[in-house]
N, C-alpha and C positions, 0 to 999 in steps of 0.2 A: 452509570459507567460512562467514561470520556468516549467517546465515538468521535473520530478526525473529520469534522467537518469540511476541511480543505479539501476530504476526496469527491466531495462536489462537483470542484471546478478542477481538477488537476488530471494532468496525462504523467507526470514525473511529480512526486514526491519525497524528496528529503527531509530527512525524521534526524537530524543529527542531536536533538535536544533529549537523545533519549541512550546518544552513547558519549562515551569517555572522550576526552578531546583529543582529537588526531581521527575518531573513526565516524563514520557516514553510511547509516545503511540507505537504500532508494528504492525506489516505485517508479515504474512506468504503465500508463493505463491510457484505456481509449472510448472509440465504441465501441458493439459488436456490431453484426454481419447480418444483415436482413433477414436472410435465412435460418437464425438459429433456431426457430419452434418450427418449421416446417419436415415435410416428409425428406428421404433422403432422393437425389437427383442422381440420374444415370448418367454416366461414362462411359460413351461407347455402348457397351450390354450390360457394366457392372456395377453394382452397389460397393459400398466399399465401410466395413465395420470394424472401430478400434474396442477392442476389450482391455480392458487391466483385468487379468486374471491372476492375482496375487497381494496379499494381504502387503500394506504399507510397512519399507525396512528403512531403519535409518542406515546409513553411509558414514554418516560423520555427523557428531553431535555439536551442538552450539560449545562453541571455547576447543575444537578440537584445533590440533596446531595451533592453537591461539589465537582464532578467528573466530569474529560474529557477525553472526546476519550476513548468510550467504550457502547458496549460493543467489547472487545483489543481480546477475543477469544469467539467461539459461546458459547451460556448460559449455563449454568448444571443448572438440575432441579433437588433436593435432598428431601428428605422425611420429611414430616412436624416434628413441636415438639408443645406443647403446646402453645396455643395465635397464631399461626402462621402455619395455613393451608397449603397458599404457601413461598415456598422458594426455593432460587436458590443464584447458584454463577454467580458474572458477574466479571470479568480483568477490569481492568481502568486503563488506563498507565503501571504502570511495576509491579501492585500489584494486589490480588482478593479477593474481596470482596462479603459476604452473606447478600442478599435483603431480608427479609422477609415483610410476610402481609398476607391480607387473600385473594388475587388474587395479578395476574401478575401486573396489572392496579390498585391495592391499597397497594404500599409496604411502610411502616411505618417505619423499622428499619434496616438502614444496617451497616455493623459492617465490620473493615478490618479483614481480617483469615490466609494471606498466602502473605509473604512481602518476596524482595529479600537475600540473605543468604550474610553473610558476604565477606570480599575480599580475595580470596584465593579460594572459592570455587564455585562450577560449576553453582551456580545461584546467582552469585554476583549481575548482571544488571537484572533478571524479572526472577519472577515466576506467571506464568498465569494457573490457574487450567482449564482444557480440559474437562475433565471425572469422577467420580464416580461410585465404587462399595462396594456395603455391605456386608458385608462376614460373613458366619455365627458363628465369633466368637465374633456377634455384634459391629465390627469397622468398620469405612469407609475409604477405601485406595483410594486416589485423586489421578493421575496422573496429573501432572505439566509440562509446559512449562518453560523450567531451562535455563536462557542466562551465559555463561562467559563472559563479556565486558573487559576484563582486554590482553593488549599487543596484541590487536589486529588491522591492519588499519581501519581508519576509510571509511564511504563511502564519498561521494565530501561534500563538506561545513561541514564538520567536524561530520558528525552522526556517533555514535560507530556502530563500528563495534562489531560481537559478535559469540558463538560457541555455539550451542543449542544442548541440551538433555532433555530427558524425565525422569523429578522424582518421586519419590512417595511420597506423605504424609500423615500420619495416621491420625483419630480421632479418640477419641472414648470416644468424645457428640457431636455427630450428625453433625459437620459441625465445633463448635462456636472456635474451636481450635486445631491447627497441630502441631505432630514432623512429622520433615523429617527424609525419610529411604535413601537420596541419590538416584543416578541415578539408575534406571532400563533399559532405550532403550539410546544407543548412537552411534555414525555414526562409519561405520565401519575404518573411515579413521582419525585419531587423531589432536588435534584443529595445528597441528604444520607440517601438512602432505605439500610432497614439490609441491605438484600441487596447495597449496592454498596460496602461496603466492597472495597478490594484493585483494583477494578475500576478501571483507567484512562478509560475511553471508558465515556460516558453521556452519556443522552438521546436527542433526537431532533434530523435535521436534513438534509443536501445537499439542498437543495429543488428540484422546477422546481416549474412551473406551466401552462395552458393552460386557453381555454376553452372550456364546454362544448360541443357542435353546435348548441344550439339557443339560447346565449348567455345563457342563463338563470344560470351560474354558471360561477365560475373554479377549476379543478381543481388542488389543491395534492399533489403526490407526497414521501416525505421519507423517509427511513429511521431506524430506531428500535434504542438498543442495550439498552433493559432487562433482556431476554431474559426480561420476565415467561412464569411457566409453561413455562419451559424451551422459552420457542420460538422462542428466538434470533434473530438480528438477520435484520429481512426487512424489504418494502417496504409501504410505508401510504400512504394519500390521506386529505386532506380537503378541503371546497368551501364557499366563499362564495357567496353569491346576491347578483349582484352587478347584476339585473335595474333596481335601484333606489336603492344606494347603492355605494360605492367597498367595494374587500376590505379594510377597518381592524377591526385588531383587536376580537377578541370577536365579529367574523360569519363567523368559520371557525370549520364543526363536520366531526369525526371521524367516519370510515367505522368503525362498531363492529355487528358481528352483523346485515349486513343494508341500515342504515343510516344515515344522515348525522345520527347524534339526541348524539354527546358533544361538548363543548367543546372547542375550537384550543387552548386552554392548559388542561394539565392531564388532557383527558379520556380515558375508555378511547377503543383502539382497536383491529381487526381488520385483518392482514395480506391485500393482494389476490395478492403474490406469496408464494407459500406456501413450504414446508419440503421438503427431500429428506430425511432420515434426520437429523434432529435435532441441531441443533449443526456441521454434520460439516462442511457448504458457507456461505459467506458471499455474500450477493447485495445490491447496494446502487448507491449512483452513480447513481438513475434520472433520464431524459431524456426527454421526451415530445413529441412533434410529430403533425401529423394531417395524413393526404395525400388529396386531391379523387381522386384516381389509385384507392386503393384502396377509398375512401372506410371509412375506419378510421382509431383511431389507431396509433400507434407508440410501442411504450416501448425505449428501448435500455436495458440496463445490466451492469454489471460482477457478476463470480461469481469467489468465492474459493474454492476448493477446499481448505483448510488442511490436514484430516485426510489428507490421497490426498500432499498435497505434501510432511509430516511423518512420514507413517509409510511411506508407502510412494514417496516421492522418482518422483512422479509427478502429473502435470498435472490429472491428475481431471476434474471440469467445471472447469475454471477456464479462463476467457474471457469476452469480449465475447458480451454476446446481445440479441435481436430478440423481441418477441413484437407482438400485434395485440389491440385491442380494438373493439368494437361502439360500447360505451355508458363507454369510459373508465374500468370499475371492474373486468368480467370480463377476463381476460388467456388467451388460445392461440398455437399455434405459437410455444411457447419454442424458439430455433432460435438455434445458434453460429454467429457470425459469424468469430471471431476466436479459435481453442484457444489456449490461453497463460498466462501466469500474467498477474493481474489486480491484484496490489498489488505495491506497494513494496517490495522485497526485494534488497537488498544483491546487486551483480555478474550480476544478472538480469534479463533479455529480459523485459520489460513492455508492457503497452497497458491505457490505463482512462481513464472518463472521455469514453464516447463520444454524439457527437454528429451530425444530420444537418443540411443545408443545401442544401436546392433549389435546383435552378440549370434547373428546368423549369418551363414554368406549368402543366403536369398533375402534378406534383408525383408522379413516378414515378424520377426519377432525381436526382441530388445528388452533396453528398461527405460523404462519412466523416471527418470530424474529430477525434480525439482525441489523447492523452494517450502520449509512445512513448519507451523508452529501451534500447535495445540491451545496455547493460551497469548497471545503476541503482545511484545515491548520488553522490557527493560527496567527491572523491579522489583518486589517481591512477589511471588506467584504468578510472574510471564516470562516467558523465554524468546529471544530473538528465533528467527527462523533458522534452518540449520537442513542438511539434505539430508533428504530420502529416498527412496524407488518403489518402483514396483513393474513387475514383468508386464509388458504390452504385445499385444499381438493384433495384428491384422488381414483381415479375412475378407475375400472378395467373393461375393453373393451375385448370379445374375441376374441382372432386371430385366426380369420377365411381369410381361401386364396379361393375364390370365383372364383373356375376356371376345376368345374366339378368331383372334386373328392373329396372325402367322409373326412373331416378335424380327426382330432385327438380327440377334445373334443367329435363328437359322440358317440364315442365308447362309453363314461362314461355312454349313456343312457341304461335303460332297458325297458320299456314300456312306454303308456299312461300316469302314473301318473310322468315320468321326460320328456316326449319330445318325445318319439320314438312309431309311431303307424304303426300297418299294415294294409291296406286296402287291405283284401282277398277279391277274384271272388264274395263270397256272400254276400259281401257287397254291393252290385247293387242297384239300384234305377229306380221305374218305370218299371216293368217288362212287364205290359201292353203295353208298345210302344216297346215290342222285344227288350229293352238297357241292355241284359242280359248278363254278364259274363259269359261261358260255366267253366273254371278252370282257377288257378294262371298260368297258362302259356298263355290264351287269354288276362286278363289282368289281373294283381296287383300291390302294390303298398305297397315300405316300405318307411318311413319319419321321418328326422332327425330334430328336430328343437333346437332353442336357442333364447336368448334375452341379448343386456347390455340395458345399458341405450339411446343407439343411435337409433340402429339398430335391427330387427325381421331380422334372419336364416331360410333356410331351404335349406336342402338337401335331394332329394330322389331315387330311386331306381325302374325303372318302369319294370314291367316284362309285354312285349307285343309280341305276335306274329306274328304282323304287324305294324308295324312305316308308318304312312301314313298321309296325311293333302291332300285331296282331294273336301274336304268340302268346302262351300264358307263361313260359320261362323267359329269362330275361336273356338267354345263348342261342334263343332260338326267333329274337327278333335283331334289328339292326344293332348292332354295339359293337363296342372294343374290348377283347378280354384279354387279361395280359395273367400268367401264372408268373411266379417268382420262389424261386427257392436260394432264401440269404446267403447259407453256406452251402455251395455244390460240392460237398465229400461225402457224402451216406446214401450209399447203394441201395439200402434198404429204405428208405424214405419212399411214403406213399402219400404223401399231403403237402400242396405250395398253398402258396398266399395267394391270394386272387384282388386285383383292380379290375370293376367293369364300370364302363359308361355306357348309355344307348343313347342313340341317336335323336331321339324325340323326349328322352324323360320317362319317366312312369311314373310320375306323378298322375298325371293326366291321364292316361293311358293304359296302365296296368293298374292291379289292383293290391293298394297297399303300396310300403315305400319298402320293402325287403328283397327283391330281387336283385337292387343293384347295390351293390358291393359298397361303393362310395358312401351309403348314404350309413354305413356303418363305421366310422370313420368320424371323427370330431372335427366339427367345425374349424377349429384352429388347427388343424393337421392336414386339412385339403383345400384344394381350388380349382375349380372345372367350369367350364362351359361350351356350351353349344352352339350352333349354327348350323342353316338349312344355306344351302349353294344353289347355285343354279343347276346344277349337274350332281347334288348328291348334298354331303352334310361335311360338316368341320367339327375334331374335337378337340380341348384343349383341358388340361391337366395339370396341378403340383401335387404332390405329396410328399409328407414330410416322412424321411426315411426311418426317423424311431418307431413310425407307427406300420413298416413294412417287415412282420416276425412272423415264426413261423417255427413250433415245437422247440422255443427258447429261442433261437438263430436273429440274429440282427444282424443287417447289411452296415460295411465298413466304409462310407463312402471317404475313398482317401486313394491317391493315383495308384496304379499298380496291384489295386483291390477286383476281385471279380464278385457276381452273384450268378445262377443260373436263371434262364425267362424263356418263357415264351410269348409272341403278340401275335393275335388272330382278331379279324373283322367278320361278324358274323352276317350273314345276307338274308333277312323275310323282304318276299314279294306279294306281302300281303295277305297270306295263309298261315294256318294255324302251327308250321313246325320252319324250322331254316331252310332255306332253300342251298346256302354256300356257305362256306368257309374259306378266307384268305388268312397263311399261317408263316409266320418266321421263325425257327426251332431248329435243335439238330436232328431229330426225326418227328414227319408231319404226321399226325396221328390226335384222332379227338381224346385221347387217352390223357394228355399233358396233363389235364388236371389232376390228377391221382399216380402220374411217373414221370419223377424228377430228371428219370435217366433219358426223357427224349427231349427235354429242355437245352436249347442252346445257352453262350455262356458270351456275360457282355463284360468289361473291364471298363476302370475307370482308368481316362487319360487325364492330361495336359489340358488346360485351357477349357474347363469342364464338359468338354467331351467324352463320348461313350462311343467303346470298340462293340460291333455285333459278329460275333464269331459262333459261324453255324456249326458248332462241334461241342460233344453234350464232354462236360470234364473228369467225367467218372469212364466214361467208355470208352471216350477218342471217336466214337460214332459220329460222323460229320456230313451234312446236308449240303449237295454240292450246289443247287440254285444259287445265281447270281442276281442278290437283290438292288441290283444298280441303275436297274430300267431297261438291262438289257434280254433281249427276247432268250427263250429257253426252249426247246423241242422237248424236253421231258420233265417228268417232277418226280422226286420220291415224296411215294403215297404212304409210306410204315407199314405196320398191321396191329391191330387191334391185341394180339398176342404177342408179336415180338417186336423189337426193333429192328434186326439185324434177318434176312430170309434166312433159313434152316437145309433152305435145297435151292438148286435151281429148279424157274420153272417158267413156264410158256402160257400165258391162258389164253382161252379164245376170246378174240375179239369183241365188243359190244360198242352200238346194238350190232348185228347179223343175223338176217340181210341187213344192208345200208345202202344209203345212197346222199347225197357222195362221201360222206365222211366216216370212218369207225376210228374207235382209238385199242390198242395192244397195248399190254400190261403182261412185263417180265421181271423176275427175280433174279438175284444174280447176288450169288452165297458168297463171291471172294473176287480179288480181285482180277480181272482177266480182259480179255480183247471180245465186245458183242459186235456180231454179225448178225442182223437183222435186214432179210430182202422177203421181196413182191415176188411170185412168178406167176405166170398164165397158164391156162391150162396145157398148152403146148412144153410146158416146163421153160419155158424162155425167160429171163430176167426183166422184171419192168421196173424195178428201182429199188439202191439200197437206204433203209430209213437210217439205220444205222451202222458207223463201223467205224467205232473206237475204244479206247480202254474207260471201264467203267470199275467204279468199288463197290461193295457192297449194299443192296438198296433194294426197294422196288421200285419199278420205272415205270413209265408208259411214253408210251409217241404216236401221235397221230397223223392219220394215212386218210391225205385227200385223193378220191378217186374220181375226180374231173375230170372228166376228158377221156377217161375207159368205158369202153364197154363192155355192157351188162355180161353179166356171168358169172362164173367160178375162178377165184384165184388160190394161191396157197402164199402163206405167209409162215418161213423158215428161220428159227433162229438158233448162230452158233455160239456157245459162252465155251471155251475153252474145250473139254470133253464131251461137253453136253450139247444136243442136239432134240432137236425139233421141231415138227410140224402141223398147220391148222389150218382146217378149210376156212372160206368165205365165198358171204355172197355179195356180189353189185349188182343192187335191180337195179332197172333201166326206167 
């Protein structure tokens, strides 16, 4: 089988030997980009992943309106006009033609716009329209793909050879007709330069276009066949400032070392997609778009793998790719969309030529447009290329490195309501069984969280002054337990999901690998690790959200989505059972494991944030602690039986006697005004602890008595109707 060996050495290939006289189909090809087998690179916090999720449609078949081989460069999409909502330019052989209709998939009218220029000058053989900009002196300036075919060799079996630059051409009604302004970008090195002898394909050219973010300038992308300095055909930009005046010739300068300082004609330039192994890959066809979704740009383009497909009759990089930029010049996540072969090649499965088209106003999803032919050429049993699509979408992932230290994206949080909560000493639970906190230096706890669409984060920060797992249960030595219940609507549910980590492992330590939660959980579904602090321990966590169910229920991670949870840091001081419990919930209670209904309720946000909202969704039951760092005089405790007290009530103090400290523990059935005061045994007032409106809860508040002396006080509390009183003692 004929395999074109001109794709060798060529960046633009003209195949006209293979159509009817008058048409011209083309090829533009490069290198690829360094990075194309490597991992993907962070932006900022994010990874950034293109999917086609939809099976290959044709659009328009070879000979449809009486065109072949095309679409010749990726589409432009241009601004409606009357009758004709959508409309776009497509190339078809050596000419470019405007599709209109009222979708991509219903075009009714297409009209030739932009045809090769006479002999003599720099677009004798193709003009291919790349890009479109509107300038606001209401014209639209096209950049074009300009061939000279004139006195040049040809490639083997007589295809022209040719000398490409990038033109301009104005309208101005909207598309339906052009003058040309002549060249704006051309190769630094002249169609007659003595390294090009032999060479078919020279210059520079497939253009698009776009402008900057901040609209100060219009960004010209092109590909260049010089191969000055052996460094083969790759992608270049140059930019107008177009702040002030329209993009005409002579105000586009070349990205050269750094730069925007060489001239559009003529001047050096430096390549923004770079070289694999020198000569070896071809990368070229580029297309450029910018999505509010990602807030980035997009460059799609085509990669030839010549070397891998020549010598060793194999695909290589050759395919459709993806990368992202910032600031429109840096390029990351070179990423394959599409493995395959990428040029023109006799009796071979193709695709190039790609392009994308929003069909969202968050400009996260689209279609994929290009360039497709199952069998290619011109004959019996090949088909010119002809368009196709397929739905694209793109999805941002955060990069997160899961390896014990605190990522980047946390910083962005400030509290509870994006992700970041404190669990201080007084957030205890269960004081009755002595699981009490003494201060943040016995135990506390700060917590980082996050969400995309795969995977739930966390990171936290333990402040403990003793790291121990002595315990033979894994809740009753140092760890993180978090409950989850996916869907919070059933009242009656007595069973959540459980994530645990401990602080030291139990590999080592405990016996057997079953107490901790994670380790039942597949490999490819988690990622955790530890760290010992100077002051306590650090955890760090992903899990992937399929594997977080629970009696059928799966969490929806998707904005405006809730699940119910609770997080608690368990405290051993090196004894056989827990010493504390620090809890985030809507009522604090060791109970959460087995009652969904004291489980608080987190919501997914914006910008993969997570809301913590201490109020459980089935009850409206809501836990008033402020998990913001900031200090609190009371905690609800729950109870073991209800959530919500049944009566008011007063208990006595503990311990009593004391000295100096006890703490009181009251209930409070509804919602009302508590007065809580000291008095001496003289009945006199020594201070009120409390006195303000509280809801429904158990409380407690603790009473320093420094500085009193020894004896009998009484401690009186009013909740609305209810009243009462209890002795104490202060030994001396």
């Amino acid at each position: 089988m004929y395999k074109a060996k001109i794709i060798t050495w060529i960046c633009f290939t003209s195949i006209s030997m293979f159509l009817p006289i008058g048409s011209l189909a083309h090829t533009k090809l490069g290198i690829s980009a360094e990075n194309h087998k490597t991992n993907k690179i962070a932006s900022d916090y994010f990874n950034i992943k293109a999917d086609l999720i939809s099976e290959i449609s044709t659009l328009y078949p070879d000979n449809a309106f009486g065109l072949r081989f095309f679409p010749d460069l990726a589409v432009t999409v241009i601004n409606s006009r009357n009758g004709y909502p959508f409309r776009m330019f497509v190339v078809a052989g050596v000419t470019t033609y405007l599709f209109e209709g009222d979708s991509i998939n219903a075009i009714t009218h297409v009209t030739q716009v932009l045809s090769p220029g006479n002999p003599g000058e720099f677009d004798n053989g193709y003009a291919g329209i790349g890009g479109v900009y509107y300038h606001s002196d209401g014209k639209m300036y096209a950049l074009y793909h300009g061939e000279d075919q004139e006195d040049l060799p040809d490639f083997p079996d007589g295809i022209n050879g040719f000398y490409a630059s990038v033109g301009l051409a104005i309208s101005e009604d909207n598309g339906l007709s052009f003058t040309k302004a002549g060249p704006v970008i051309t190769c630094q090195k002249d169609k007659y330069w003595e390294s090009f002898p032999g060479q078919p394909d020279r210059g520079s050219g497939a253009p698009c276009c776009i402008k900057s973010k901040d609209g100060k300038y219009l960004y010209a992308y092109y590909g260049d066949a010089s191969r000055v300095d052996w460094r083969g055909v790759q992608i270049f930009m140059a930019r107008a400032d177009i702040s002030s005046s329209p993009p005409l010739p002579g105000n586009f300068y070349k990205y050269y070392n750094g730069s925007f300082s060489q001239p559009g004609i003529g001047g050096l330039d430096s390549p923004i997609i770079t070289v694999i192994d020198k000569n070896y890959a071809s990368s070229g066809n580029p297309f450029v778009i910018y999505s509010d979704y990602l807030e980035k740009y997009i460059m799609l383009y085509d990669v030839d793998d010549w070397y891998a497909r020549e010598n060793d009759d194999d695909i290589g990089y050759s395919g459709n790719y993806v990368a992202y930029s910032e600031d429109g010049i840096n390029w990351f996540n070179h990423d394959n969309l599409i493995a395959g072969i990428a040029a023109p090649i006799v009796g071979e499965t193709m695709s190039w030529h790609p392009a994308v088209i929003w069909d969202d106003s968050n400009e996260q999803t689209g279609l994929f447009v290009y360039a497709y032919s199952s069998s290619w050429g011109l004959g019996p049993g090949l088909i010119p290329h002809y368009m196709v699509s397929q739905k694209i979408k793109f999805e941002k992932y955060l990069f997160m490195n899961i390896n014990g230290e605190k990522d980047p994206f946390y910083d962005s949080l400030s509290g509870p309501d994006d992700g970041y909560l404190q669990l201080r000493y007084f957030t205890y639970t269960q004081p009755q069984l002595s699981r009490i906190s003494d201060s943040d230096d016995d135990l506390s706890a700060k917590i980082w969280t996050a969400w995309d669409n795969e995977w739930f984060y966390l990171y936290e920060e333990v402040t403990d002054d003793t790291v121990a797992a002595t315990a033979s249960q894994v809740w009753d030595n140092d760890a993180l337990e978090i409950k989850i219940d996916p869907i919070p609507d059933d009242s009656t549910e007595t069973s959540t999901f459980e994530l645990r980590l401990t602080a030291l492992g139990d590999a080592d330590v405990l016996p057997g690998e079953l107490t901790e939660s994670l380790n039942n959980i597949p490999n490819s579904m988690k990622k955790y690790a530890r760290k010992i602090t100077s002051d306590g321990y650090a955890l760090e966590m992903a899990v992937k959200w399929s594997v977080i169910t629970n009696n059928g229920e799966f969490i929806v991670p998707a904005e405006g989505e809730i699940f119910g949870a609770t997080l608690q840091n368990h405290d051993n001081d090196g004894e056989t059972s827990r010493h504390a419990t620090v809890q985030w919930g809507a009522v604090m209670s060791d109970m959460v494991w087995n009652t969904p209904k004291y489980l608080g309720t987190i919501k997914f946000l914006v910008d993969h944030k997570l809301q913590f909202i201490p109020t459980n969704s089935m009850t409206g039951v809501t836990n008033p602690i402020p998990y913001d760092g900031s200090d609190y005089h009371r905690v609800s405790v729950g109870s073991d039986a209800f959530a919500v007290p049944l009566k008011f009530n007063l208990q006595q103090n503990y311990p009593n006697p004391f000295n100096p400290e006890t703490t009181i523990r009251f209930d409070v059935k509804e919602p009302c005004q508590v007065v809580l005061r000291v008095y001496n045994l003289m009945g006199q007032k020594v201070i009120d602890l409390v006195n303000e409106d509280y809801q429904p809860g158990a409380y407690e508040v603790k009473f320093d008595a420094a500085g009193l002396s020894s004896g009998i006080y009484f401690f009186r509390i009013q909740m609305g109707s209810f009243n009462a009183v209890k002795k104490m003692v202060v030994l001396g």
